[in-house]
C-alpha positions as CSV (number, residue, x, y, z in Angstrom):
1,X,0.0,0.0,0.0
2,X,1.0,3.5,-0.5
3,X,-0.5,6.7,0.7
4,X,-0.2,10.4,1.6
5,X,-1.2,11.7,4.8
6,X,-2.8,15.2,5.0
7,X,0.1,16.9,5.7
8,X,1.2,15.9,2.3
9,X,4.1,13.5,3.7
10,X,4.4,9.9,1.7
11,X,4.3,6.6,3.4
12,X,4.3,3.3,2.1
13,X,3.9,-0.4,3.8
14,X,1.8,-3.3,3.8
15,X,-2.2,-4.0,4.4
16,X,-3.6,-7.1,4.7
17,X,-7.3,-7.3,4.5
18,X,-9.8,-10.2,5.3
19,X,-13.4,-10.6,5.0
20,X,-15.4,-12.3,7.5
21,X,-19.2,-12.5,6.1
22,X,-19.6,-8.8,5.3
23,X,-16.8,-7.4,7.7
24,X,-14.1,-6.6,6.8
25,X,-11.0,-6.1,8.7
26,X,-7.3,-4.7,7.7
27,X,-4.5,-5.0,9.6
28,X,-1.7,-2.0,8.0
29,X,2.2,-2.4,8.5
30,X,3.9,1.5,8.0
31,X,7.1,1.3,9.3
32,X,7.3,0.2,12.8
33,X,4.0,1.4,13.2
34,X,0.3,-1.2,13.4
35,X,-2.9,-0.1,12.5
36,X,-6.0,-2.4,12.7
37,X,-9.2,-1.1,11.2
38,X,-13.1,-2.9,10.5
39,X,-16.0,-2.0,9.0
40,X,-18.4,-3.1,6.3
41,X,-19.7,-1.6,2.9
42,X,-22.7,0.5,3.9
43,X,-24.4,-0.5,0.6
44,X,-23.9,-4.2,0.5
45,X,-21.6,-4.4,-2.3
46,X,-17.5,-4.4,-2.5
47,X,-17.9,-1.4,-4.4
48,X,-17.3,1.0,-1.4
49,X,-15.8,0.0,2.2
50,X,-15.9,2.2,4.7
51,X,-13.0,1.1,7.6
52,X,-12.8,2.4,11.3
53,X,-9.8,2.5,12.6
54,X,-9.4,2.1,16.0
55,X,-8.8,4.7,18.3
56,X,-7.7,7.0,15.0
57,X,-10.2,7.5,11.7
58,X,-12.2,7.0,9.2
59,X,-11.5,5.4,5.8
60,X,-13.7,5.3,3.1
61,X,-12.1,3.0,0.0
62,X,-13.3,2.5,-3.2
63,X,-12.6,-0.1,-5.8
64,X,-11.4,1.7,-8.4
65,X,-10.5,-0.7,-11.2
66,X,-10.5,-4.5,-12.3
67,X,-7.4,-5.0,-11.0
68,X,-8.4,-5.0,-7.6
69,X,-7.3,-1.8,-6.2
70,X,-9.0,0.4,-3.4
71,X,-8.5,4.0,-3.1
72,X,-9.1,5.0,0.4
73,X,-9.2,9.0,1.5
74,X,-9.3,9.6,5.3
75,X,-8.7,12.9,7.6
76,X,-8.5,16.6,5.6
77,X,-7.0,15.3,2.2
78,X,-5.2,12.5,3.7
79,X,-5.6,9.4,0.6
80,X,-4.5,5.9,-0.1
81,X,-4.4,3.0,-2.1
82,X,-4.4,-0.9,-1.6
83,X,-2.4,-2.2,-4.3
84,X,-2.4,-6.5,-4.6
85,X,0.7,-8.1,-3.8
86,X,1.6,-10.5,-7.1
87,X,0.7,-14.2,-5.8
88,X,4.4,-15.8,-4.9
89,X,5.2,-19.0,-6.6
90,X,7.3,-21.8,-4.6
């Protein structure tokens, strides 16, 4: 994943998102830094999620192509995206 914060400063890590029934909950890696977050689509469909994160915000992403990104925005400009990982082969 790869964002900017609303302060304009880049950050990049990992997010790992699972779907329980219609929750879903991500777990982000920035840094040293954990963020867990959960929420649900408030339409029904994996077209919009919107994500609480604890103790912090609110994300709202939306799937914004066929390759399975999510572009999130959060705080006063703050914005994101969930980019797959390519599948590793053993």
């Amino acid at each position: 994943m790869r964002g900017q914060n609303p302060g304009g400063g880049k950050y990049f890590g990992t997010a790992k998102v699972d779907k329980s029934g219609d929750e879903y909950i991500i777990t982000w890696k920035i840094g040293d830094q954990e963020l867990k977050g959960r929420g649900q689509s408030p339409r029904g469909d994996e077209v919009e999620v919107c994500i609480l994160v604890e103790g912090e915000y609110e994300v709202i992403f939306s799937h914004a192509s066929g390759f399975g990104i999510y572009e999130g925005t959060w705080g006063e400009g703050g914005v994101e995206q969930l980019i797959p990982a390519s599948p590793i082969l053993s």
